[in-house]
C-alpha positions in Angstrom: 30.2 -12.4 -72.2 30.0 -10.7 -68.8 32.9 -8.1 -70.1 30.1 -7.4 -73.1 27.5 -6.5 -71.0 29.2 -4.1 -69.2 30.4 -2.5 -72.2 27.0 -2.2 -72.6 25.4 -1.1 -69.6 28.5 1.5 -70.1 26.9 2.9 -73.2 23.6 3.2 -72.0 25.2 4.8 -69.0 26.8 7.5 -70.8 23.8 7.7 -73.2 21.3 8.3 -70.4 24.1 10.9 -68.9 24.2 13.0 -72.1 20.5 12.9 -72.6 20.1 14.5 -69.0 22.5 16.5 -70.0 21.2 18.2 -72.9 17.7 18.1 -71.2 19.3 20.3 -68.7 20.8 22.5 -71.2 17.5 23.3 -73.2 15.6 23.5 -69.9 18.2 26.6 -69.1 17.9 28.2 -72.2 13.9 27.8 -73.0 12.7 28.8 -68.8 14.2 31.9 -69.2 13.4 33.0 -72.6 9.7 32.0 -71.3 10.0 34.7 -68.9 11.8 37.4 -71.0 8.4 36.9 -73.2 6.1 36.9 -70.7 7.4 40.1 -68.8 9.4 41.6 -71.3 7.8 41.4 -74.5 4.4 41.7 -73.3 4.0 44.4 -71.9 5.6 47.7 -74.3 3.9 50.1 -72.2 7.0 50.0 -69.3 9.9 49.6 -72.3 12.1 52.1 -72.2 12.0 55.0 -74.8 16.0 53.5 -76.1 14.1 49.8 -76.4 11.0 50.7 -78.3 12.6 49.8 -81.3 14.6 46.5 -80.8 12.1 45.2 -78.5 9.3 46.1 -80.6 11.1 44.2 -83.9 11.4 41.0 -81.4 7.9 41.1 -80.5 6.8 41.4 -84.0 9.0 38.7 -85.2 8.8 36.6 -82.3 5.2 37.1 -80.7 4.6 37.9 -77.3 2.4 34.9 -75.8 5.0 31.8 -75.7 3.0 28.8 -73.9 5.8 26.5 -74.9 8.6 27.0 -72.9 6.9 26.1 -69.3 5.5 22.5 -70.8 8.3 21.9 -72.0 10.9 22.4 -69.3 8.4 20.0 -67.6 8.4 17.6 -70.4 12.3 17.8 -70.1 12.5 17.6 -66.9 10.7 14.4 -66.0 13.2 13.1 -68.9 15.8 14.4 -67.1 15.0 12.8 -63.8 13.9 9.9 -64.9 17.0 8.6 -67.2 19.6 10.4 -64.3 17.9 8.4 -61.5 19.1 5.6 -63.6 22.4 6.6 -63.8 22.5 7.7 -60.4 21.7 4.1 -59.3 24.3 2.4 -61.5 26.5 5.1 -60.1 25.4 4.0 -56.5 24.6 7.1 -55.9 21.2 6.6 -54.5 19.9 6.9 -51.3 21.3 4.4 -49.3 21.7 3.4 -45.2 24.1 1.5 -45.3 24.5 1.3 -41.1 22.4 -2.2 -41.3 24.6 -3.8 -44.2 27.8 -2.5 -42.6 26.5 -4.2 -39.0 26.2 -7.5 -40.8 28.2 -10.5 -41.3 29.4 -11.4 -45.0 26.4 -14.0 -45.7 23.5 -11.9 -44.2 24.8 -8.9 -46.1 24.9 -11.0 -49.4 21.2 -11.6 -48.3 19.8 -8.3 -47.9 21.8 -7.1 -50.9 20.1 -9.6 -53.1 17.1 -8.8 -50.7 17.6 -4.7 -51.9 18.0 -5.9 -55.5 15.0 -7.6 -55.8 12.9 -4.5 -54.4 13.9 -2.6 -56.8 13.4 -5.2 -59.6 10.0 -5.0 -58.9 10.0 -1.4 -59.0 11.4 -1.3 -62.0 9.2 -3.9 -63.2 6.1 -1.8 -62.4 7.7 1.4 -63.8 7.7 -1.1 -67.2 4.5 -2.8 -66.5 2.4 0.3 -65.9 4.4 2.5 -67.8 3.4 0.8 -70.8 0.0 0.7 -70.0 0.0 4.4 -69.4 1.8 4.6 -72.8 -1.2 3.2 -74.6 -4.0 4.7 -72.5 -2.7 7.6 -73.7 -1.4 7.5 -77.3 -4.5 8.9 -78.9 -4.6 12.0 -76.6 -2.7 15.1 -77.4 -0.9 17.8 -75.0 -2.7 21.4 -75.8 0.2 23.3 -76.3 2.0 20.5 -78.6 -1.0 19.8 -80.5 1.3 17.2 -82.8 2.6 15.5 -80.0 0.7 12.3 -78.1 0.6 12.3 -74.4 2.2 8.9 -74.5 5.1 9.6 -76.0 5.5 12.4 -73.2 4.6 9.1 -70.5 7.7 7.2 -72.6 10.5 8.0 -70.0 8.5 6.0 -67.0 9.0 2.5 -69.1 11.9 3.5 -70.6 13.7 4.2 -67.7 11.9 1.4 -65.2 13.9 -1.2 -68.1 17.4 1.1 -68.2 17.3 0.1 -64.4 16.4 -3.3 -64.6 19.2 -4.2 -66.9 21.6 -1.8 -64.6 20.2 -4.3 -61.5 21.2 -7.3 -63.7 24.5 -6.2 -64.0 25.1 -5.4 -60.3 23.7 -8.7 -59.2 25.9 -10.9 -62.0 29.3 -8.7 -61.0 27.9 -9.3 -57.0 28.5 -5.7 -56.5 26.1 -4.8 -54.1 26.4 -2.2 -50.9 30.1 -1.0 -53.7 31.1 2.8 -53.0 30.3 4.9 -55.9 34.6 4.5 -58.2 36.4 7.6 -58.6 35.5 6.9 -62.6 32.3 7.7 -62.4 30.2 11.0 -61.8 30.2 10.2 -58.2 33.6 11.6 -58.1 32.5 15.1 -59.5 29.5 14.9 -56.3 31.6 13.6 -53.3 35.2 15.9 -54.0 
């Protein structure tokens, strides 16, 4: 059963990882076409004479008052650091002193591991707990520049990723690794060479 569950937790892992991923990606790609617009296509009067034509066919086909991209890098990019906090913390790759822990004996260790551990299930339990609550208050209202879209989706991520962690913290305290140095499998091998 255990074996399962960390099959699992390795699924979400990697799921969390991709989505942060491709958050990053679209984040790249929308910031600067929001600024190409803005100063670029906006403005015709400082094109030069060789551009008048191509940049003229892109503003006419394209517009030259995007509002979208800046929301929604920031949209992205709470999902981004929401979910890769997440991994980062399975990962162990979270800010940790670990001068106390590596002072004590083998029992008060255990202690303030399962001390640590329980911290940040409450956390995560208020991430859930008022998450949610945020969810709801805001489900009715509506984000101006994504008229079709609900505020409360866009508060999703807090729950969402306040529950990824919670079952991440279940899995650290039933395999009793707590204080472990980030493995060479995971993504803390890409940070630390």
């Amino acid at each position: 059963m255990k074996a399962g569950y960390i099959r699992a937790m390795d699924l979400i892992h990697r799921l969390c990882l991709w989505i942060s991923a491709v958050c990053i990606l679209i984040i790249t790609l929308i910031v600067p076409w929001g600024v190409f617009v803005r100063y670029v296509l906006s403005d015709p009067a400082n094109w030069p004479g060789w551009l008048t034509g191509p940049l003229g066919f892109l503003r006419s086909v394209l517009g030259y008052d995007s509002s979208w991209p800046e929301p929604m890098a920031i949209l992205l990019m709470i999902v981004f650091s929401l979910l890769s906090a997440a991994v980062c913390y399975r990962d162990n790759l979270h800010i940790a002193v670990m001068a106390v822990p590596n002072m004590l004996r083998p029992g008060a260790r255990l202690a303030l591991g399962w001390l640590a551990e329980i911290c940040m299930i409450a956390a995560s339990l208020f991430m859930v707990i008022w998450g949610i609550r945020l969810v709801l208050t805001t489900w009715h209202q509506v984000i101006a520049e994504f008229p079709m879209l609900s505020t409360g989706i866009t508060y999703m991520p807090i729950p969402v990723s306040g529950a990824i962690v919670m079952l991440f913290i279940v899995e650290r305290l039933w395999t009793g690794r707590l204080f472990a140095q980030p493995e060479g499998a995971s993504i803390a091998s890409v940070a630390t060479d």
